[in-house]
C-alpha positions in Angstrom: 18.2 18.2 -8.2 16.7 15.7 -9.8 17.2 12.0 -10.7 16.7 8.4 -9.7 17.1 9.1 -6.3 14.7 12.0 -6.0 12.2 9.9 -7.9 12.2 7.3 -5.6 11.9 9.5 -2.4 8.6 10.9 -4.4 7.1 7.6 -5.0 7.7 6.2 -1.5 5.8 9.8 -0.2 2.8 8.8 -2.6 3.2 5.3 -1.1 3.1 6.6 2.3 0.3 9.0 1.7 -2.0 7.0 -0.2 -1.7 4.2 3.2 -1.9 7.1 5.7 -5.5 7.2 3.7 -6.9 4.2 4.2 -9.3 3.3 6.9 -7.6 2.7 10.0 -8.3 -1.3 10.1 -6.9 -1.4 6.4 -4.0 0.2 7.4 -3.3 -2.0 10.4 -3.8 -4.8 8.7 -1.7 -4.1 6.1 1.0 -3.2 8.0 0.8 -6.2 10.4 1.1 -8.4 7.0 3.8 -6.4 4.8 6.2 -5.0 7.9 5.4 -6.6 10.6 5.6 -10.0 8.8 2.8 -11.4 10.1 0.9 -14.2 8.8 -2.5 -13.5 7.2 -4.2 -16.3 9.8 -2.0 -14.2 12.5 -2.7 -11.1 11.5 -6.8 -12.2 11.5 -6.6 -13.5 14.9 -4.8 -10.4 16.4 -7.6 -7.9 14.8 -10.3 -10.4 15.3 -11.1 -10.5 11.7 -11.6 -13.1 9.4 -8.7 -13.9 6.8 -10.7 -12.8 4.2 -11.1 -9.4 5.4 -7.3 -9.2 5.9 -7.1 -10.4 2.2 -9.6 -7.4 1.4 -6.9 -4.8 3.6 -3.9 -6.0 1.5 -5.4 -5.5 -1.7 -7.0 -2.4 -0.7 -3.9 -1.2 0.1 -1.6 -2.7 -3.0 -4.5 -0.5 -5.6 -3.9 2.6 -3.4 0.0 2.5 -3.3 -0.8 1.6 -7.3 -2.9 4.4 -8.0 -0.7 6.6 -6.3 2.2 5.3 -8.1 0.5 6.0 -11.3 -0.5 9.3 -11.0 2.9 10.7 -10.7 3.6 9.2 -14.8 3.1 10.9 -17.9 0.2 10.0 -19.8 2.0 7.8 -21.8 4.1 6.0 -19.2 0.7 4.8 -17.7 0.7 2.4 -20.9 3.7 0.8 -19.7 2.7 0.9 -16.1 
């Protein structure tokens, strides 16, 4: 069976895989800020990081879900990506 459906479960898998990669204080920052809702100045002060390197952890972890996203198109959907 495929479709929509089965597309999105494989894209949320890359998703998940590609943050289960990243270094441990990427991850927790990341998911502090996107599902824990956390503040980036909150998040910071909880890790005892700067907000900088929270910022760093986010986008980190936005180019790896990307990435991953990406490698599951076609050659020539990556155009359109």
């Amino acid at each position: 069976m495929s479709g929509p459906a089965t597309h999105r479960r494989t894209q949320l898998r890359m998703a998940e895989q590609a943050i289960a990669a990243l270094d441990p204080l990427d991850r927790a920052l990341f998911m502090a800020v996107r599902c824990d809702g956390l503040s980036y100045g909150d998040a910071a002060q909880l890790h005892d990081v700067t907000t900088e390197r929270v910022e760093e952890a986010v986008a980190n972890a936005l180019i790896a879900v990307g990435k991953a996203r990406r490698s599951q198109l076609l050659w020539w959907q990556r155009w359109l990506a």
